[in-house]
C-alpha positions as CSV (number, residue, x, y, z in Angstrom):
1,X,11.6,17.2,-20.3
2,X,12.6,20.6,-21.1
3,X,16.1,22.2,-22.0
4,X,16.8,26.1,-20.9
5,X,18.8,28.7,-22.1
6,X,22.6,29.1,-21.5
7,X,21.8,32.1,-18.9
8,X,19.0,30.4,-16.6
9,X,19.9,28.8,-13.2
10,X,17.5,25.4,-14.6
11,X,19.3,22.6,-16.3
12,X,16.0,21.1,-17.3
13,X,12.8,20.3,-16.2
14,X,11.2,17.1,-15.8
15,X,6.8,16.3,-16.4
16,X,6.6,12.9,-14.6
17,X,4.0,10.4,-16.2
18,X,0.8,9.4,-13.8
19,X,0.6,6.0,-13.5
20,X,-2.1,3.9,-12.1
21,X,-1.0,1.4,-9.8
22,X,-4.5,-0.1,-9.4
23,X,-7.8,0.7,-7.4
24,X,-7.0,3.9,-8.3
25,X,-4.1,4.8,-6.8
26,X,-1.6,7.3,-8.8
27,X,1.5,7.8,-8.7
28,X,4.0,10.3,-10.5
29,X,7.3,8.6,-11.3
30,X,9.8,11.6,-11.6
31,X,12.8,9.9,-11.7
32,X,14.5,8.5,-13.1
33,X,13.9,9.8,-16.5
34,X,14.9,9.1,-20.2
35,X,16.7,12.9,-19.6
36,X,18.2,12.7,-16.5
37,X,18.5,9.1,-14.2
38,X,19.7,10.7,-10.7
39,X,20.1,14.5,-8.9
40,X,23.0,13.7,-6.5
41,X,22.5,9.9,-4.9
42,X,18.2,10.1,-5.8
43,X,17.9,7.5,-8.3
44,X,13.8,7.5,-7.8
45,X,11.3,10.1,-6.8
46,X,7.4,9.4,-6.7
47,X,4.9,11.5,-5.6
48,X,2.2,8.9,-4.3
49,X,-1.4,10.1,-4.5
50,X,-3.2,12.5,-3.4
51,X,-5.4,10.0,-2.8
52,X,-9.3,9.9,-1.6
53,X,-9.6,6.2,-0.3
54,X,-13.3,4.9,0.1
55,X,-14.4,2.7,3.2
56,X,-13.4,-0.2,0.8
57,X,-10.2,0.8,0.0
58,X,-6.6,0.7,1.4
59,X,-3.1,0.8,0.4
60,X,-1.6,-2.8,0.0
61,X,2.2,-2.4,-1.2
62,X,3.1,-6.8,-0.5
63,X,6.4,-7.5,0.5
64,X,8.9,-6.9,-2.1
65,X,12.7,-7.0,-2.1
66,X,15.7,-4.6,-2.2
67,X,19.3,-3.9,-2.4
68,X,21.7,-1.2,-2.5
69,X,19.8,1.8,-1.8
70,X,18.3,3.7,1.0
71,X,14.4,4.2,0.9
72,X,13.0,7.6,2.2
73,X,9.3,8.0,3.1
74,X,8.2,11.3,3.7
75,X,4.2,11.7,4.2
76,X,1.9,14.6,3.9
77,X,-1.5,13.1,4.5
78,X,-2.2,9.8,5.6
79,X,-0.2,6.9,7.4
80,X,1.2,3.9,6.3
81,X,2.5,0.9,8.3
82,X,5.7,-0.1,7.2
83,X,6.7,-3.7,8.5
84,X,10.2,-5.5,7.0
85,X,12.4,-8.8,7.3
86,X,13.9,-7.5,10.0
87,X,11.0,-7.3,12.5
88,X,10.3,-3.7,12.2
89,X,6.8,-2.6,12.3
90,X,5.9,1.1,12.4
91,X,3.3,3.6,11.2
92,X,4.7,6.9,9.4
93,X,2.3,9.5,9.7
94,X,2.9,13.0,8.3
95,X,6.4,15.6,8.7
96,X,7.9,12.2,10.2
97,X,10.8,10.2,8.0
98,X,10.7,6.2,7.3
99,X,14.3,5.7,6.6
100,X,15.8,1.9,5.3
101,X,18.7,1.0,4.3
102,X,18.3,-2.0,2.0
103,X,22.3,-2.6,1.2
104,X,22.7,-6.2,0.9
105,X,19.3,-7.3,0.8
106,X,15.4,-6.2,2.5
107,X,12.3,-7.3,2.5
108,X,9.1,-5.1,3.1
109,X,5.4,-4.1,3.0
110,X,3.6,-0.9,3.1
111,X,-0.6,-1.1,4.0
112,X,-2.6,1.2,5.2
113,X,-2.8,0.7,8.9
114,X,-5.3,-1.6,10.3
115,X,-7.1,0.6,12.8
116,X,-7.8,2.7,9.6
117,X,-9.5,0.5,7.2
118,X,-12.7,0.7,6.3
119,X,-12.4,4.4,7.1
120,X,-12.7,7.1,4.4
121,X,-9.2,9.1,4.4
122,X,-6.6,10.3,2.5
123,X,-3.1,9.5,1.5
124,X,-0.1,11.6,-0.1
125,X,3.3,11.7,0.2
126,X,6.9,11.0,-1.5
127,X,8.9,8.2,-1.7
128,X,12.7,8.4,-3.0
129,X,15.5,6.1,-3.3
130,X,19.1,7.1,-2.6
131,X,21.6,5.3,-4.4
132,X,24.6,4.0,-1.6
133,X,28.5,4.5,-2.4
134,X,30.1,1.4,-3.2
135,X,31.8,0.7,0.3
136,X,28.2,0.8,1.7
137,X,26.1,-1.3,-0.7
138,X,26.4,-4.9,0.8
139,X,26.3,-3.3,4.2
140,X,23.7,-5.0,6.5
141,X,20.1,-3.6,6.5
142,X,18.6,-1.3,9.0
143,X,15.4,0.7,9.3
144,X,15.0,3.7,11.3
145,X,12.2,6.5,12.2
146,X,12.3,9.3,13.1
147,X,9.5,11.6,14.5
148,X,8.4,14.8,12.7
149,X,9.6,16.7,16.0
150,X,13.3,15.7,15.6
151,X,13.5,17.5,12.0
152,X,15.3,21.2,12.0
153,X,13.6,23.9,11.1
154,X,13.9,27.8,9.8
155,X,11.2,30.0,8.7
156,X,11.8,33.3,8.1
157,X,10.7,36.0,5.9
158,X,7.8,34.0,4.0
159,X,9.2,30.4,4.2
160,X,9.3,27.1,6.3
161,X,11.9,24.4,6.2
162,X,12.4,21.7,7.4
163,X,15.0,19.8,6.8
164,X,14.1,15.9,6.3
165,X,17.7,14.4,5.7
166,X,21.2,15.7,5.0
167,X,21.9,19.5,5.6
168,X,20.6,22.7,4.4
169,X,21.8,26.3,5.0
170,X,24.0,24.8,8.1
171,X,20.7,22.7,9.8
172,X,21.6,19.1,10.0
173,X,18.7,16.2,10.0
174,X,19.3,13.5,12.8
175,X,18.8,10.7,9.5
176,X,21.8,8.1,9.2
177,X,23.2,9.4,5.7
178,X,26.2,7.6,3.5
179,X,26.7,10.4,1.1
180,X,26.2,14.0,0.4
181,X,22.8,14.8,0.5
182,X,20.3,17.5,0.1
183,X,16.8,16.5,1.3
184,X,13.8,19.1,3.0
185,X,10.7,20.2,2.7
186,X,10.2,24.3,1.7
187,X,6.7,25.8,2.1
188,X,6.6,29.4,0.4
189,X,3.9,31.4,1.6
190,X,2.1,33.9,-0.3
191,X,4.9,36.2,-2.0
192,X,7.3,34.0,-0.1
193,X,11.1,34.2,-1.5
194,X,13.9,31.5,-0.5
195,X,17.7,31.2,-1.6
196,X,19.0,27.8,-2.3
197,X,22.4,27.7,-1.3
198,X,25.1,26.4,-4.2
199,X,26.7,23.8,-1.1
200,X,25.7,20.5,-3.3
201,X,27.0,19.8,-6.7
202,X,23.2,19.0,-8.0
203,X,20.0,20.1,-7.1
204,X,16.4,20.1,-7.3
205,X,13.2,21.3,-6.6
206,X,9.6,18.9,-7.2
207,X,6.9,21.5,-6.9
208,X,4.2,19.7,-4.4
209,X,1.8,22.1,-5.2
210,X,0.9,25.9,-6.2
211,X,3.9,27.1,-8.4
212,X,6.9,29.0,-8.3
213,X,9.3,30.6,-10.2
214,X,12.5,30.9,-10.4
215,X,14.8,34.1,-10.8
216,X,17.0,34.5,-14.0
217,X,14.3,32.5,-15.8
218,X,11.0,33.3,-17.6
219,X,7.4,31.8,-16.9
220,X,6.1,29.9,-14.0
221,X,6.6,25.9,-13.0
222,X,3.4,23.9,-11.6
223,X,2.7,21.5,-9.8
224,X,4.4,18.1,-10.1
225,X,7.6,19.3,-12.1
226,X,11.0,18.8,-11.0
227,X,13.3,21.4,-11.8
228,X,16.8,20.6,-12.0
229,X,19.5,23.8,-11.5
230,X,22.3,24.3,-12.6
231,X,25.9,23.6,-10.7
232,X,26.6,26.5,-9.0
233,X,24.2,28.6,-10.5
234,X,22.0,31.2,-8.0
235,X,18.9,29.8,-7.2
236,X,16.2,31.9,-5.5
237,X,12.7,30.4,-5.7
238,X,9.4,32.7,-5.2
239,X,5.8,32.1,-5.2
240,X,3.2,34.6,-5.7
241,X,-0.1,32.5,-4.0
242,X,2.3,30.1,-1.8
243,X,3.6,26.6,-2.9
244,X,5.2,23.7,-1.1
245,X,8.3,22.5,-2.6
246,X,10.4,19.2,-1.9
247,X,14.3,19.8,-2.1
248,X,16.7,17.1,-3.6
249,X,20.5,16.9,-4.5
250,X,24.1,15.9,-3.6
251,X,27.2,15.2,-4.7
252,X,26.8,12.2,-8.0
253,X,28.4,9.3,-7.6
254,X,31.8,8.8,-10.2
255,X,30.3,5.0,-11.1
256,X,27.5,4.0,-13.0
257,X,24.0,2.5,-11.0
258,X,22.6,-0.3,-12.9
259,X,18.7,-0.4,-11.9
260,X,16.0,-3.4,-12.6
261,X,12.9,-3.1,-10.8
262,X,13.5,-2.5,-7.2
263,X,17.3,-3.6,-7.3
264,X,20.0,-0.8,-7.8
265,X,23.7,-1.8,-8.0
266,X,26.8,-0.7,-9.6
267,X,27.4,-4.3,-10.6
268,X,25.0,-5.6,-13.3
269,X,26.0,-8.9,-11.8
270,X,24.7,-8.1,-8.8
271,X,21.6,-7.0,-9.9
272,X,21.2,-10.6,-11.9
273,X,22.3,-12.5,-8.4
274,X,19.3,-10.5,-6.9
275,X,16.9,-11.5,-9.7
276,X,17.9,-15.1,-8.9
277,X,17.7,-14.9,-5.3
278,X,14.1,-13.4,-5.1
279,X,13.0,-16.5,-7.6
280,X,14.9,-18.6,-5.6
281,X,13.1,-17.2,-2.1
282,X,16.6,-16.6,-0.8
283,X,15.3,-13.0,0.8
284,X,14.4,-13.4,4.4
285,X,10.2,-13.3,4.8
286,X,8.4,-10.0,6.0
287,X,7.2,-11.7,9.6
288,X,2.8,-12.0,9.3
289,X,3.0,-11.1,6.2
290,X,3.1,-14.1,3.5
291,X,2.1,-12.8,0.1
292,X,4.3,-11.3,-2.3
293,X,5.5,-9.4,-5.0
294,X,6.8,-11.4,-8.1
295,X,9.6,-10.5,-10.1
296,X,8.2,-8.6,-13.5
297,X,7.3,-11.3,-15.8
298,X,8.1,-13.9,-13.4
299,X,6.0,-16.5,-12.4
300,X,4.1,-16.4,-9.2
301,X,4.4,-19.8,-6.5
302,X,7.4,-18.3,-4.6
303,X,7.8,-18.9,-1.0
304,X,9.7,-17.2,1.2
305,X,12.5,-18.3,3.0
């Protein structure tokens, strides 16, 4: 993490650790962060891969469990079948949106789809989890998709957007929101200059690749930062070889989100019923699907319910 100078439009920025989820497969865990837990309702932010799979590998994510948060799956390369306790199987493929909405309590699993294993491919995307308000966080769970043909776009002038949930610069996405929220993907091209409109409280930009800098403040950001802004400040991001940005932000929430493992809350009673209830296979099952994930430092033997 790095702290700016009273006069720059950036808060801070943020150099998210790789880790190594096994077989080789990296992710980069931008938030939350020892300097700063949420931009707006995003309480998690990975960048999964890139990722070269062999013909003997595949992406195997077992069922796992969660509550009171939304799940947004945004791929760039790749596909991955998502299938959940409520019956829902479907394959996200890239520019589309995975969206779920664990509230109360979900169940699921994210593999490589079957028609593509034993292939060589790829995989690379984002994954980010938006907090819920409190009025929505026991709500029952849903999953929607939505195709990469139903998300608004502008380009103009050396950019592309489009505009994966929430709204920017007066485009609305078709994704079922429950807060303020600030969510697209911005492709610079080559000398390429975009304003990000002050309309949400916070905001951010994870460079996806190239870099970019940003007016009112010196020396360039890479790829795999998140830069946070300023409230209010001026934004105006530019990119001398071209970059690919993904947009955050929203209005933060007045109460305080307890998080363990894939449970968020603003109850840490809640989260502790949660812990209890995935030991206790009280979580409906993923339907095919009968392995699991353990709870961190649980014991494995768990069936599902």
């Amino acid at each position: 993490m790095t702290d700016f100078a009273v006069n720059s439009p950036v808060e801070m920025m943020i150099v998210p650790p790789l880790r190594d989820l096994g077989d080789g497969f990296n992710v980069r865990r931008a938030l939350p962060n020892a300097g700063r837990r949420m931009v707006g309702p995003f309480i998690f932010l990975d960048q999964m891969g890139p990722v070269a799979f062999t013909p003997g590998q595949a992406l195997d994510v077992r069922p796992h469990p969660h509550i009171g948060l939304a799940t947004l799956t945004y791929l760039l390369d790749g596909a991955i079948m998502h299938k959940d306790s409520l019956g829902s199987e479907q394959v996200i493929e890239p520019g589309a949106v995975n969206w779920m909405t664990a509230g109360q309590g979900i169940v699921h699993s994210e593999r490589t789809p079957e028609g593509l294993r034993g292939q060589q491919g790829g995989l690379f995307g984002l994954q980010t989890w938006l907090a819920l308000p409190t009025q929505y966080e026991e709500t029952a769970p849903e999953f929607f998709h939505y195709g990469a043909g139903g998300m608004p776009r502008d380009g103009d002038k050396g950019f592309h957007l489009s505009v994966i949930a929430g709204q920017i610069d007066g485009l609305v996405s078709p994704v079922k929101t429950y807060s303020d929220v600030l969510c697209g993907d911005l492709v610079l091209s080559p000398g390429g200059r975009y304003r990000l409109a002050a309309d949400h409280v916070e905001r951010a930009a994870y460079v996806v690749n190239g870099e970019v800098v940003v007016e009112g403040q010196e020396g360039v950001f890479a790829t795999s930062q998140l830069i946070i802004f300023k409230p209010g400040a001026e934004v105006v991001i530019s990119s001398a070889n071209g970059a690919r940005i993904f947009l955050i932000g929203g209005e933060p929430f007045a109460e305080k989100r307890y998080v363990y493992w894939n449970f968020v809350s603003s109850r840490a009673d809640r989260i502790e019923q949660a812990k209890q209830d995935w030991r206790e296979g009280r979580f409906g099952p993923v339907p095919g699907d009968d392995e699991f994930i353990p709870l961190p430092e649980d014991v494995p033997g768990v069936k599902l319910k």
